[in-house]
PQR file of N, CA, C, O and H, with PARSE charges and radii, in Angstrom:
ATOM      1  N   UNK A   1      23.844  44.859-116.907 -0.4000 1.5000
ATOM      2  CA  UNK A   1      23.787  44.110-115.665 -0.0000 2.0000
ATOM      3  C   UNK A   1      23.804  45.031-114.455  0.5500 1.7000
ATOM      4  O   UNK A   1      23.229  44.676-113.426 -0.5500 1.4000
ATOM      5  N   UNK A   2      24.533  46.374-114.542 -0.4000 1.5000
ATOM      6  CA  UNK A   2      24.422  46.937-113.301 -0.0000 2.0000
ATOM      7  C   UNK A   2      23.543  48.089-113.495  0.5500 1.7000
ATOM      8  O   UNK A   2      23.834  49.143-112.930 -0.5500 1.4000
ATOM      9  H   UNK A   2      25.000  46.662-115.377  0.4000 1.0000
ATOM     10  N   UNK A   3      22.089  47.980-114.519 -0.4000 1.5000
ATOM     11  CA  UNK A   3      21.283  49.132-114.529 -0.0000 2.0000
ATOM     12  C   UNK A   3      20.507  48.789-112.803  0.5500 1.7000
ATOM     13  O   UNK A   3      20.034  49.882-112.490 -0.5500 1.4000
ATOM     14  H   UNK A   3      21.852  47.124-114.978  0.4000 1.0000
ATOM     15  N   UNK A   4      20.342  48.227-112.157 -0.4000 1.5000
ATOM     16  CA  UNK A   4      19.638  47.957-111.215 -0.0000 2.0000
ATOM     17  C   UNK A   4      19.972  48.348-110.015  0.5500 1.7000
ATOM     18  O   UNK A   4      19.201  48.600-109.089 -0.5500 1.4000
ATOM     19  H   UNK A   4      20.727  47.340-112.411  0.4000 1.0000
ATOM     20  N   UNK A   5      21.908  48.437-110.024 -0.4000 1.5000
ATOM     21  CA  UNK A   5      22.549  48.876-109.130 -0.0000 2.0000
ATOM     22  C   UNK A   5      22.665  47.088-108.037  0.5500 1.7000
ATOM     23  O   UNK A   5      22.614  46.997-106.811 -0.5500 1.4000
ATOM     24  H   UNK A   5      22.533  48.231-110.776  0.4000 1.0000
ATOM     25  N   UNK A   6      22.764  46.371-108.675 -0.4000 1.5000
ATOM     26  CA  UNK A   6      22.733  44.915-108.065 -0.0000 2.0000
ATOM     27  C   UNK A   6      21.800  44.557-106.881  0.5500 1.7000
ATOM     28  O   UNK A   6      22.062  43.611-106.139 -0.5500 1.4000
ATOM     29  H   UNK A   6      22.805  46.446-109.671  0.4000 1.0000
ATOM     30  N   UNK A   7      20.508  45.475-106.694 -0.4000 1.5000
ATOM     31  CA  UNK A   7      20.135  45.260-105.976 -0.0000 2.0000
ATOM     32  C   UNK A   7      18.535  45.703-105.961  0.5500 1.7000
ATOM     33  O   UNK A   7      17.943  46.380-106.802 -0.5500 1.4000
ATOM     34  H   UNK A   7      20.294  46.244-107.297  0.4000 1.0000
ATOM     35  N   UNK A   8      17.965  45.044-104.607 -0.4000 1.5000
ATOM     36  CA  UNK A   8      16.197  46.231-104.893 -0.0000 2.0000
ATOM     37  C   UNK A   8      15.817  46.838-103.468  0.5500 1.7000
ATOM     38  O   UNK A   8      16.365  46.527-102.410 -0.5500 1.4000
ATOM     39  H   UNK A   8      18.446  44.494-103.924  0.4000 1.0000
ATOM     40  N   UNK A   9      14.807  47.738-103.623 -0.4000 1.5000
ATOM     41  CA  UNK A   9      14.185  47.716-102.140 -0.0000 2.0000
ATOM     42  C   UNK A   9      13.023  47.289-101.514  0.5500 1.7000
ATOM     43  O   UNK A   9      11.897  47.710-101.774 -0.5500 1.4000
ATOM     44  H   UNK A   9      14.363  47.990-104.482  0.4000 1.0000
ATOM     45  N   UNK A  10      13.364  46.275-100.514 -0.4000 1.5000
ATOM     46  CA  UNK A  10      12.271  45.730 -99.639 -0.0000 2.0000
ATOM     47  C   UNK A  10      11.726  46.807 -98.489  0.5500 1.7000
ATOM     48  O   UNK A  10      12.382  47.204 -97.526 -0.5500 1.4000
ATOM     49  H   UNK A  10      14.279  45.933-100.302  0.4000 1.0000
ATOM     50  N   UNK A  11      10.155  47.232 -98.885 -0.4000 1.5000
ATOM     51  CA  UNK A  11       9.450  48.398 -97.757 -0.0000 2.0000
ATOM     52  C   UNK A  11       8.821  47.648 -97.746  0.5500 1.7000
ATOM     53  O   UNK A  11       8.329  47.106 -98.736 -0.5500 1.4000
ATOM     54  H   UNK A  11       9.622  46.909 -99.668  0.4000 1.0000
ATOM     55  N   UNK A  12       8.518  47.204 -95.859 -0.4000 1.5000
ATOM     56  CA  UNK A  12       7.808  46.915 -95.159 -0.0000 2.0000
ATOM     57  C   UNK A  12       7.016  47.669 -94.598  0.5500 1.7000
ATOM     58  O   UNK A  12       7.231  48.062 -93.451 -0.5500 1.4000
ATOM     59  H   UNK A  12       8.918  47.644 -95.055  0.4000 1.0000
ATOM     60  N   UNK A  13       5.672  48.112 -95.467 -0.4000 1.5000
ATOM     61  CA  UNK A  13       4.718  49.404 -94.596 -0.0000 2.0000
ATOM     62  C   UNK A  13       4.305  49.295 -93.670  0.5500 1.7000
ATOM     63  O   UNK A  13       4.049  50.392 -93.175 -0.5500 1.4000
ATOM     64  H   UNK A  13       5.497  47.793 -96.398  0.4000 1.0000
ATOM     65  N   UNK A  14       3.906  47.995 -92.698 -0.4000 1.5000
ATOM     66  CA  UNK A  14       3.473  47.933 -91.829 -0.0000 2.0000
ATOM     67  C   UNK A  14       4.313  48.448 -90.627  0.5500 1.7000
ATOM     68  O   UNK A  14       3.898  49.046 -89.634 -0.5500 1.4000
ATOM     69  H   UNK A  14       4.113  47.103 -93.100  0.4000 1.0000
ATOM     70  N   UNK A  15       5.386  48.140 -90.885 -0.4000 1.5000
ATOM     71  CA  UNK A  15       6.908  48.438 -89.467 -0.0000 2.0000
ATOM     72  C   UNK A  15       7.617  49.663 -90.153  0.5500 1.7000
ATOM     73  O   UNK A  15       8.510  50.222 -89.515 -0.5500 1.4000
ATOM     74  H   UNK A  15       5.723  47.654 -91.692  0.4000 1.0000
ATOM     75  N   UNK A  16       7.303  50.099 -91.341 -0.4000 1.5000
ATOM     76  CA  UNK A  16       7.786  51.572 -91.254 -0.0000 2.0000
ATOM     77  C   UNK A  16       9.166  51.700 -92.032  0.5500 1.7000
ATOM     78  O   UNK A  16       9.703  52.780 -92.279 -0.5500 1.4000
ATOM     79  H   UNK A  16       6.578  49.646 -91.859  0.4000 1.0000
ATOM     80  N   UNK A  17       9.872  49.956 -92.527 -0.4000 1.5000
ATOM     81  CA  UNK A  17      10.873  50.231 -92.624 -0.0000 2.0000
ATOM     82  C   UNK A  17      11.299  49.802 -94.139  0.5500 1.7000
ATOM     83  O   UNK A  17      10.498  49.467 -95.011 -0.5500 1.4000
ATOM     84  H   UNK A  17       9.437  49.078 -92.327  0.4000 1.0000
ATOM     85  N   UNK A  18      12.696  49.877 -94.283 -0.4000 1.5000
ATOM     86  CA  UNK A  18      12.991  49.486 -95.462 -0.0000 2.0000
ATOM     87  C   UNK A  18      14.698  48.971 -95.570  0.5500 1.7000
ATOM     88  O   UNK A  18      15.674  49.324 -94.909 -0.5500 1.4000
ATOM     89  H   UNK A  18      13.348  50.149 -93.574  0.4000 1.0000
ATOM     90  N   UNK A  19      14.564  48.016 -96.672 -0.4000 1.5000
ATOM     91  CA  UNK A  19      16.073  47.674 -96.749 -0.0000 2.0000
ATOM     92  C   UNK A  19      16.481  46.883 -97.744  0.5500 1.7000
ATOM     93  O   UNK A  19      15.831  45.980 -98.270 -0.5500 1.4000
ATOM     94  H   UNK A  19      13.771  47.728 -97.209  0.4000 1.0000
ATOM     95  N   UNK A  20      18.120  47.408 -98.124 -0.4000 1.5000
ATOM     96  CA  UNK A  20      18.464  46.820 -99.631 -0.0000 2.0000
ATOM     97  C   UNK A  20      18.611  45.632 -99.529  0.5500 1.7000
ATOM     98  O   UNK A  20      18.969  45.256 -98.412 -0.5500 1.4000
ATOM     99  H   UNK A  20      18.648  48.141 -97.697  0.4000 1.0000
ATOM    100  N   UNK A  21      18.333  44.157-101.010 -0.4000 1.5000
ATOM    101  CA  UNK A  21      18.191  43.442-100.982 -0.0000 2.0000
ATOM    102  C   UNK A  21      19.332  43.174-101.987  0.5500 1.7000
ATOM    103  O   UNK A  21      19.127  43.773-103.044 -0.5500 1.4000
ATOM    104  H   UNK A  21      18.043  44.462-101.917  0.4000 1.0000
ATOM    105  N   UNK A  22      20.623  42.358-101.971 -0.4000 1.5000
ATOM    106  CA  UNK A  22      21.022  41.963-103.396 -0.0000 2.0000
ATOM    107  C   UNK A  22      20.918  41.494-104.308  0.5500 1.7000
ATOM    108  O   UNK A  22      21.200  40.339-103.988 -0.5500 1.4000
ATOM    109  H   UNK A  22      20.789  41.872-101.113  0.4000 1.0000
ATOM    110  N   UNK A  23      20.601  41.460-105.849 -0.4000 1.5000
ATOM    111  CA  UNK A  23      19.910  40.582-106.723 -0.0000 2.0000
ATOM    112  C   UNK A  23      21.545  39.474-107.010  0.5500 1.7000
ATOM    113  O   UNK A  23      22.710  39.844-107.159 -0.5500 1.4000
ATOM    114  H   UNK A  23      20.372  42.399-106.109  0.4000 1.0000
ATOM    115  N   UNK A  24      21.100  38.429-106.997 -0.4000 1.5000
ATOM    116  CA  UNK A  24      22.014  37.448-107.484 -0.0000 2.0000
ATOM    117  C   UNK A  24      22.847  37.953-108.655  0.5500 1.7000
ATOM    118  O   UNK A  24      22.310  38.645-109.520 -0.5500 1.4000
ATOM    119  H   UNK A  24      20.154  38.128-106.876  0.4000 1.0000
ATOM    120  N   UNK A  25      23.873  37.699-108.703 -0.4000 1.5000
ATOM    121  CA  UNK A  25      24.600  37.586-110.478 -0.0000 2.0000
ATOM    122  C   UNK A  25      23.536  37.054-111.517  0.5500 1.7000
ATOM    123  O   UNK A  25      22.942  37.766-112.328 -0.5500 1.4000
ATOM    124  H   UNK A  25      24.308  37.137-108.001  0.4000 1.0000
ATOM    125  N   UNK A  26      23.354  35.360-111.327 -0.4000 1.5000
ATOM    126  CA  UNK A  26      23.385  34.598-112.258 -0.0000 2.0000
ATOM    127  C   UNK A  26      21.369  34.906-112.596  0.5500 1.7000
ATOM    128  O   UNK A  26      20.672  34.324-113.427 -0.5500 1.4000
ATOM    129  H   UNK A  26      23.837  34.782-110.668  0.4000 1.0000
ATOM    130  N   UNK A  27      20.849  36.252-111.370 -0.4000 1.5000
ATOM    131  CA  UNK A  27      19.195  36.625-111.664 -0.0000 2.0000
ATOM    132  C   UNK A  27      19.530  37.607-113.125  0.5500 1.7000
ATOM    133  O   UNK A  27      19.245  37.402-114.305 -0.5500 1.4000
ATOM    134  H   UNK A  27      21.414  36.725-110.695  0.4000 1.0000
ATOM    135  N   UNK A  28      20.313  38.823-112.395 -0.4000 1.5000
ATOM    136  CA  UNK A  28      20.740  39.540-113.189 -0.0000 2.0000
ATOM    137  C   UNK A  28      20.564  39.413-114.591  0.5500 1.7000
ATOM    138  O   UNK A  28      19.766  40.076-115.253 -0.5500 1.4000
ATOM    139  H   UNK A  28      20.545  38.989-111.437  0.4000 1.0000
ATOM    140  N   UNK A  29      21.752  38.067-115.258 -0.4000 1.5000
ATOM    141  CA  UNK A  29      22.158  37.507-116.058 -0.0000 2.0000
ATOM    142  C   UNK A  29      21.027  36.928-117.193  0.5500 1.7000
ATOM    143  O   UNK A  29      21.078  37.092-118.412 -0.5500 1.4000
ATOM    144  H   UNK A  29      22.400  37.529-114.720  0.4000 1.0000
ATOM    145  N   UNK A  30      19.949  36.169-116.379 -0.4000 1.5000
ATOM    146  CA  UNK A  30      18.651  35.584-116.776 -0.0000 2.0000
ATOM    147  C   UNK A  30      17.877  36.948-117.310  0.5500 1.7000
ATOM    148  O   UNK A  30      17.713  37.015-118.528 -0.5500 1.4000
ATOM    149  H   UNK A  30      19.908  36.035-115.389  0.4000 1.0000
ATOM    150  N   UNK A  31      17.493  37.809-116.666 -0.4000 1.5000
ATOM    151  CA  UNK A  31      16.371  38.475-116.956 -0.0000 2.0000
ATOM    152  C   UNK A  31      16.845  39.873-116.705  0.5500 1.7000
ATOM    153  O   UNK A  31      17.431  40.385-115.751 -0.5500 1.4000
ATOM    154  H   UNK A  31      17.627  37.754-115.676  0.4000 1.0000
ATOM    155  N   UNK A  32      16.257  40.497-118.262 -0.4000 1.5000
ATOM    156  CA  UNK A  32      16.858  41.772-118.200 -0.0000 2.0000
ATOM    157  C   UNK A  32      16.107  42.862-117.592  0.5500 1.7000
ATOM    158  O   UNK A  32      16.518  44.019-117.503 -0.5500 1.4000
ATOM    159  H   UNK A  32      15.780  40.081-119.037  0.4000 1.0000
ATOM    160  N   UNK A  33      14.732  42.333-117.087 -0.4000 1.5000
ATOM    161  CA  UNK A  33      14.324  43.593-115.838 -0.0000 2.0000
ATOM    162  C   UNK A  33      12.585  42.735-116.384  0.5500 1.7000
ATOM    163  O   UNK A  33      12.229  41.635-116.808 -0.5500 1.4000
ATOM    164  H   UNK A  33      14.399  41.393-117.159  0.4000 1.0000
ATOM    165  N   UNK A  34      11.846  44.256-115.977 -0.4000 1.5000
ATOM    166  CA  UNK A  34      10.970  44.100-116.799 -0.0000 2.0000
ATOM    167  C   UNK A  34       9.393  43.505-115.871  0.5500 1.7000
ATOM    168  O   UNK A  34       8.775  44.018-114.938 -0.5500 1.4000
ATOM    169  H   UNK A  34      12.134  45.149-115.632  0.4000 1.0000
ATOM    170  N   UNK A  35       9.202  42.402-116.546 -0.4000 1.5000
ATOM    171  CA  UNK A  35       7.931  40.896-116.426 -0.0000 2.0000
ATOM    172  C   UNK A  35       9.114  39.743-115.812  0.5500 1.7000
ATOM    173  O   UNK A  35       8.883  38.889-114.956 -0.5500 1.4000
ATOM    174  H   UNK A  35       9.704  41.985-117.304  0.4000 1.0000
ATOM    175  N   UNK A  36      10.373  39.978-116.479 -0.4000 1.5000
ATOM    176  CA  UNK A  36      10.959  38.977-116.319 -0.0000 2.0000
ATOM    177  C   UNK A  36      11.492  38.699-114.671  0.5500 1.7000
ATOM    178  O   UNK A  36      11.294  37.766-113.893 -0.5500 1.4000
ATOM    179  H   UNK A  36      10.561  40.672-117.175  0.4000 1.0000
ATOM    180  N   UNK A  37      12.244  39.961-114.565 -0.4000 1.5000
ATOM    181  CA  UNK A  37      12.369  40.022-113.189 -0.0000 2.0000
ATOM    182  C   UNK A  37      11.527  40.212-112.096  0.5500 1.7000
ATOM    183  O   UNK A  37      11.578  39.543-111.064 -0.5500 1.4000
ATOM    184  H   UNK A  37      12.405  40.719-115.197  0.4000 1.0000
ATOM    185  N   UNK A  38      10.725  41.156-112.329 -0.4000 1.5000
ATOM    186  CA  UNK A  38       9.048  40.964-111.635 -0.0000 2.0000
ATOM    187  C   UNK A  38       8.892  39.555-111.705  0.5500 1.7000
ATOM    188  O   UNK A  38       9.555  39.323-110.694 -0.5500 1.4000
ATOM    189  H   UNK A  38      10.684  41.699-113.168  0.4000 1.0000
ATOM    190  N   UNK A  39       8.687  38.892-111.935 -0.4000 1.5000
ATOM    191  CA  UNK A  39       7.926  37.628-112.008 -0.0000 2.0000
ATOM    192  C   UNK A  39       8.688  36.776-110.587  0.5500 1.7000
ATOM    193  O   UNK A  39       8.209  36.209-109.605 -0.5500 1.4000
ATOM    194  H   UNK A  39       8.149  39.081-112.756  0.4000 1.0000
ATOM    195  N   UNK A  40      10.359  37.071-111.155 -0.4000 1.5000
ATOM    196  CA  UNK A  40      11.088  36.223-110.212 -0.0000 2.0000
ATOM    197  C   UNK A  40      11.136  36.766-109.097  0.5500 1.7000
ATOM    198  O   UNK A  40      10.948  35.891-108.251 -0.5500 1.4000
ATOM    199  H   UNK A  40      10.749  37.531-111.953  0.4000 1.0000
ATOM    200  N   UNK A  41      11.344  38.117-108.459 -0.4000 1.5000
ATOM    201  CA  UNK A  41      10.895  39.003-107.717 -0.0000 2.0000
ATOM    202  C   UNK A  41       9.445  38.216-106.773  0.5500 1.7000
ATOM    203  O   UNK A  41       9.542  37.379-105.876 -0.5500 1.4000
ATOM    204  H   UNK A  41      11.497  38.828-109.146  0.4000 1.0000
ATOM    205  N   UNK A  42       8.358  38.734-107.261 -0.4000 1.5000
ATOM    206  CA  UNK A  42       7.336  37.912-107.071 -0.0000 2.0000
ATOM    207  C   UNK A  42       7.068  36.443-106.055  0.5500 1.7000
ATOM    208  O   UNK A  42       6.516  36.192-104.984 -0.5500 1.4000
ATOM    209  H   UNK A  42       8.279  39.414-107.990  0.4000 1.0000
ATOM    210  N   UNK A  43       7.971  35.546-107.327 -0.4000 1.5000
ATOM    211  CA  UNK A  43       7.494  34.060-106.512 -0.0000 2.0000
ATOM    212  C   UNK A  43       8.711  34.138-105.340  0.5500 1.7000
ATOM    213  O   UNK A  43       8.610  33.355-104.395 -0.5500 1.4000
ATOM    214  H   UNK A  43       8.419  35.750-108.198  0.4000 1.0000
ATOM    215  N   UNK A  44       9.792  35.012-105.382 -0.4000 1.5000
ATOM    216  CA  UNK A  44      10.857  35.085-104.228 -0.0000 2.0000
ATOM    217  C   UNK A  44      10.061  35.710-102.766  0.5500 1.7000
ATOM    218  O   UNK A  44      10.268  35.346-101.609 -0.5500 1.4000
ATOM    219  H   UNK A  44       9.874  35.648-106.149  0.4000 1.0000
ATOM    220  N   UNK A  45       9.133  36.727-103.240 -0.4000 1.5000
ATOM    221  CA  UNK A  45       8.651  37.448-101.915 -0.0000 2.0000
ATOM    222  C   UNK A  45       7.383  37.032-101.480  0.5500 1.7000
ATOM    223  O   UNK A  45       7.158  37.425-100.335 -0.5500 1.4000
ATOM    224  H   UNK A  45       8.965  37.024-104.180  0.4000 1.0000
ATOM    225  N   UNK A  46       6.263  36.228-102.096 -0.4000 1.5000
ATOM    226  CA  UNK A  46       5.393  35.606-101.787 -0.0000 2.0000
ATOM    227  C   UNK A  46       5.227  34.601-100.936  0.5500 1.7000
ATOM    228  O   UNK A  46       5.531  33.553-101.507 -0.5500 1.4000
ATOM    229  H   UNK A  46       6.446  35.908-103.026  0.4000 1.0000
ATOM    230  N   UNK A  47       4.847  34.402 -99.705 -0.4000 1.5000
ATOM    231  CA  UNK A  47       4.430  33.029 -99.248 -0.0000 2.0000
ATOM    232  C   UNK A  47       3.552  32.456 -99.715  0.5500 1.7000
ATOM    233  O   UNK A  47       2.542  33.032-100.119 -0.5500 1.4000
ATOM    234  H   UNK A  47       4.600  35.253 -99.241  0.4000 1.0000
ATOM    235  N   UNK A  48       3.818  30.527 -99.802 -0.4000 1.5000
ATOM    236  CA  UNK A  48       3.374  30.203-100.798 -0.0000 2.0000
ATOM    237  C   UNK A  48       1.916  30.022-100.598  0.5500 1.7000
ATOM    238  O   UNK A  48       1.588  29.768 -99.439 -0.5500 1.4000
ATOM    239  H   UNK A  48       4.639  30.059 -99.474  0.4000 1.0000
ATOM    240  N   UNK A  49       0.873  30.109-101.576 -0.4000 1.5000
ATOM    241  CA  UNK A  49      -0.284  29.779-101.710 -0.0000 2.0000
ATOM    242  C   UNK A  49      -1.068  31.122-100.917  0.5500 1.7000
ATOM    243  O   UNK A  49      -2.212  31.009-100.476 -0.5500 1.4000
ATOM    244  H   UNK A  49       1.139  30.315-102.518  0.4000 1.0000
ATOM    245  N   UNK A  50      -0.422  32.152-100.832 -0.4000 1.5000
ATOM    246  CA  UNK A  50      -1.067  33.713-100.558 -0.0000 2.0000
ATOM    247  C   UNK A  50      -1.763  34.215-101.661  0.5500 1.7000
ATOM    248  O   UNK A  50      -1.333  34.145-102.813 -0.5500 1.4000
ATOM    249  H   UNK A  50       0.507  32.243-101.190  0.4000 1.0000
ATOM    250  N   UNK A  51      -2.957  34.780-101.302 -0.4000 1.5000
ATOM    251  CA  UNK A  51      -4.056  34.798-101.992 -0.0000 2.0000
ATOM    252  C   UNK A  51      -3.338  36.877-102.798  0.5500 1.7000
ATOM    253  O   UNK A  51      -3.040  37.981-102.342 -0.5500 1.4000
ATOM    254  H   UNK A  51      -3.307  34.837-100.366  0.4000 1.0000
ATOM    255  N   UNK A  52      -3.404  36.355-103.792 -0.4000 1.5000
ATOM    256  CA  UNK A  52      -2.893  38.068-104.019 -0.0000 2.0000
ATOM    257  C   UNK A  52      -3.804  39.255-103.522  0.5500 1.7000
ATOM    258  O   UNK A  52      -3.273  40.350-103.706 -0.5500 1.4000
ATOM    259  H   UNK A  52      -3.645  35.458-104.162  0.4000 1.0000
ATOM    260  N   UNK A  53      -4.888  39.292-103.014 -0.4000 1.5000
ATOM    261  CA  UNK A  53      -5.660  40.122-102.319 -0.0000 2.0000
ATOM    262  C   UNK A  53      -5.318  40.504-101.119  0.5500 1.7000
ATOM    263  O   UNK A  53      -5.623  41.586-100.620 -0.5500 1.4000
ATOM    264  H   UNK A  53      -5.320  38.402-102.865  0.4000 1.0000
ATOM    265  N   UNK A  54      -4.477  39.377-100.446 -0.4000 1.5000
ATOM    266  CA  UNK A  54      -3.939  39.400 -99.032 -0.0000 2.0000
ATOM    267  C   UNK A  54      -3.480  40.640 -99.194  0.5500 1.7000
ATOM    268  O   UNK A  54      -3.082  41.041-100.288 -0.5500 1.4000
ATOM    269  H   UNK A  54      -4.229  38.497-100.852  0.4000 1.0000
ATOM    270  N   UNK A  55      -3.494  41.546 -97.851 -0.4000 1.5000
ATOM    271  CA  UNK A  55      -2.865  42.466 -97.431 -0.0000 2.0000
ATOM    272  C   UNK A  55      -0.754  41.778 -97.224  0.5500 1.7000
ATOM    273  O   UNK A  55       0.254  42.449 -97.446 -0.5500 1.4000
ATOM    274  H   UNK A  55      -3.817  41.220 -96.963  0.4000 1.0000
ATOM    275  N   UNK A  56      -0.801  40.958 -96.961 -0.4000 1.5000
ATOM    276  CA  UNK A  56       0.514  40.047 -96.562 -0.0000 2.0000
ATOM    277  C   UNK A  56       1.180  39.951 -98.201  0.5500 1.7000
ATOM    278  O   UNK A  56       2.406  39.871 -98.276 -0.5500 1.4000
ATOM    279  H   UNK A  56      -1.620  40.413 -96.781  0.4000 1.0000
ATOM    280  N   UNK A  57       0.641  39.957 -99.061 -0.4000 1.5000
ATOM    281  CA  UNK A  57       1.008  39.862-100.595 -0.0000 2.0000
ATOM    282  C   UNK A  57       1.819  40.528-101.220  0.5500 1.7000
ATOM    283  O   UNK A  57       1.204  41.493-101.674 -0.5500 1.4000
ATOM    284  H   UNK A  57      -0.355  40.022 -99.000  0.4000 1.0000
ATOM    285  N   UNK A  58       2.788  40.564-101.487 -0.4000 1.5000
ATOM    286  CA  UNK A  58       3.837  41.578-101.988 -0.0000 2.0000
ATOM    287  C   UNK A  58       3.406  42.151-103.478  0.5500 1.7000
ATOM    288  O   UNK A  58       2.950  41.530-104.437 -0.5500 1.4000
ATOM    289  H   UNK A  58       3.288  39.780-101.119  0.4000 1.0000
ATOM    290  N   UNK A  59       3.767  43.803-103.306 -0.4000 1.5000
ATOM    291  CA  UNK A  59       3.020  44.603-104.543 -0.0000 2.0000
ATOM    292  C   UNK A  59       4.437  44.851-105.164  0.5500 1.7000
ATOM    293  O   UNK A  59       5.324  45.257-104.413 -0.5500 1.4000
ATOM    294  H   UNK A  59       4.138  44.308-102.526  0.4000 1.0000
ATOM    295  N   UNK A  60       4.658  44.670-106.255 -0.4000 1.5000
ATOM    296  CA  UNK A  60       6.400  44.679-107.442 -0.0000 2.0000
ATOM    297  C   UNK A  60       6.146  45.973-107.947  0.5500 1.7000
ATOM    298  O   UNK A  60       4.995  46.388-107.816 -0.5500 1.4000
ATOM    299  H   UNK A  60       3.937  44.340-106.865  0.4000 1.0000
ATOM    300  N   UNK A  61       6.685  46.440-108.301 -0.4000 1.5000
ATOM    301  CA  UNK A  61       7.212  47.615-109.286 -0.0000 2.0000
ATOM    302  C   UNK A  61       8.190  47.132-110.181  0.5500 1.7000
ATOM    303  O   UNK A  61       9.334  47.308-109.762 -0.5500 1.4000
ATOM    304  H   UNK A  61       7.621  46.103-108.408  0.4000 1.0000
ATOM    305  N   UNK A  62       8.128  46.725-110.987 -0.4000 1.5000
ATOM    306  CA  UNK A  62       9.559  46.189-111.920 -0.0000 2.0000
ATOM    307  C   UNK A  62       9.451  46.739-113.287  0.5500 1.7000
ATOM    308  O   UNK A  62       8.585  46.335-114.063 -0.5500 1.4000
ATOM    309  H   UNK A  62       7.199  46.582-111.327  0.4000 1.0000
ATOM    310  N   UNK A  63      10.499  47.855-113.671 -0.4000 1.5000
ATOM    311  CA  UNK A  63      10.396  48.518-115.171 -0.0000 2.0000
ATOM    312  C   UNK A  63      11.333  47.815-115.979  0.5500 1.7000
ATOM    313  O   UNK A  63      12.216  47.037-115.618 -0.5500 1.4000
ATOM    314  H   UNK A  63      11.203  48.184-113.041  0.4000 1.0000
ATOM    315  N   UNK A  64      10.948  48.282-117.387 -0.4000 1.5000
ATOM    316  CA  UNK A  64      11.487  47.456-118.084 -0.0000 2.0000
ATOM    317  C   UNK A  64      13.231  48.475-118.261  0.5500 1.7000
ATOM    318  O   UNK A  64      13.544  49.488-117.637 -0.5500 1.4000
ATOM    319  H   UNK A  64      10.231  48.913-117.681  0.4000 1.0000
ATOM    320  N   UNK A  65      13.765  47.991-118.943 -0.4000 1.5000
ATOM    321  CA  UNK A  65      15.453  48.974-118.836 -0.0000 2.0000
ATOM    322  C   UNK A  65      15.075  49.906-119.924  0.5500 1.7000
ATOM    323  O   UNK A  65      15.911  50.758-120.225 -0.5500 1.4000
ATOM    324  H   UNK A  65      13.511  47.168-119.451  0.4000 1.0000
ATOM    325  N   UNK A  66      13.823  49.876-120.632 -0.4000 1.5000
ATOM    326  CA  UNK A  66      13.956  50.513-121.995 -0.0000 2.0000
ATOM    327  C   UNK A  66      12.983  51.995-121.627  0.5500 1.7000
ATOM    328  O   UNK A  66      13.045  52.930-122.426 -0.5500 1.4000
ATOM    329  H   UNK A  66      13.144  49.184-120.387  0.4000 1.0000
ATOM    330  N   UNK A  67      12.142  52.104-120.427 -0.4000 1.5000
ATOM    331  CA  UNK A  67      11.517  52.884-119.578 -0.0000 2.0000
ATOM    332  C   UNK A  67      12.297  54.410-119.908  0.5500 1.7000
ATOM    333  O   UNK A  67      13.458  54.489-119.506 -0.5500 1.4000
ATOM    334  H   UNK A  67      12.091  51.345-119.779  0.4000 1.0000
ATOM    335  N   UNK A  68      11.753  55.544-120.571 -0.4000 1.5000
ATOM    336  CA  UNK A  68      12.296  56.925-120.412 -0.0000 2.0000
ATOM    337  C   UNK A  68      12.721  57.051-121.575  0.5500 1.7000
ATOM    338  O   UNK A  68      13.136  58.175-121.857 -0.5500 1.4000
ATOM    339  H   UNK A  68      10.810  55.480-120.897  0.4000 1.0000
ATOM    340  N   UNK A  69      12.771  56.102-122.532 -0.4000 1.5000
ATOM    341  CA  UNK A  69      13.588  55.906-123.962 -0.0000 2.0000
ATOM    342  C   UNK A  69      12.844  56.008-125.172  0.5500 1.7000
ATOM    343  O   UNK A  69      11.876  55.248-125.173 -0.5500 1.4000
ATOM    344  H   UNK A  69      12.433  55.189-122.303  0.4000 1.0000
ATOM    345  N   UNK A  70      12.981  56.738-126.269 -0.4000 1.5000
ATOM    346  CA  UNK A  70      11.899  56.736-127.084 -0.0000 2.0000
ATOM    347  C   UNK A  70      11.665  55.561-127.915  0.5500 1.7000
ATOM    348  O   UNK A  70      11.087  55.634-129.000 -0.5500 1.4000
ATOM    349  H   UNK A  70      13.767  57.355-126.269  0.4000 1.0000
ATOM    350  N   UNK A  71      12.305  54.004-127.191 -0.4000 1.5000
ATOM    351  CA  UNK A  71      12.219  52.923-127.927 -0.0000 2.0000
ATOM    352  C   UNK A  71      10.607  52.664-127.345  0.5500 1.7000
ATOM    353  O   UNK A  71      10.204  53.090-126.262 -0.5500 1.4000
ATOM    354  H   UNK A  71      12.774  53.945-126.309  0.4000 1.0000
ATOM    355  N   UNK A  72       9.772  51.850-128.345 -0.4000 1.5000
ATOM    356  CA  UNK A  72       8.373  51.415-127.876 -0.0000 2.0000
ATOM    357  C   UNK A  72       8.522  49.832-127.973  0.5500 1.7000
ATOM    358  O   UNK A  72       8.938  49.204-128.946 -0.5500 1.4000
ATOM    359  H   UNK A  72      10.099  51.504-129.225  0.4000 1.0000
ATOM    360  N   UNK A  73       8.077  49.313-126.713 -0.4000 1.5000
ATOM    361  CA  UNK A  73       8.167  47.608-126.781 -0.0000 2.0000
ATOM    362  C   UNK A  73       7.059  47.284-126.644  0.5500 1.7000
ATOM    363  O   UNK A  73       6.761  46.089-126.643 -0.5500 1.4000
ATOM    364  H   UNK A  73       7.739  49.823-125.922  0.4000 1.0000
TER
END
């Protein structure tokens, strides 16, 4: 639960800036990183019905916890 450090970072390239976001407990809890959290990530930072081409479209990075490990998923 605390590989994430309870939290992510929101960069706003256009304004230059950036800033930590807290992930919920009970997100945490649900999804152990990954697609899973990407996904929720995702429909959290999207406005709705934004065309993913939009420049306005939020781009995820979300690894899985098993990333650097000689496990293969």
């Amino acid at each position: 639960m605390f590989g994430y450090h309870g939290r992510y970072l929101r960069i706003d390239v256009s304004a230059g800036r950036g800033s930590w976001v807290a992930l919920p407990d009970d997100v945490l809890r649900r999804f152990i990183g990954g697609v899973g959290l990407g996904t929720w990530l995702l429909h959290r930072e999207s406005p709705v019905g934004i065309d993913p081409l939009n420049p306005a479209a939020p781009l995820i990075f979300a690894f899985s916890p098993l990333v650097g490990t000689p496990l293969t998923t």
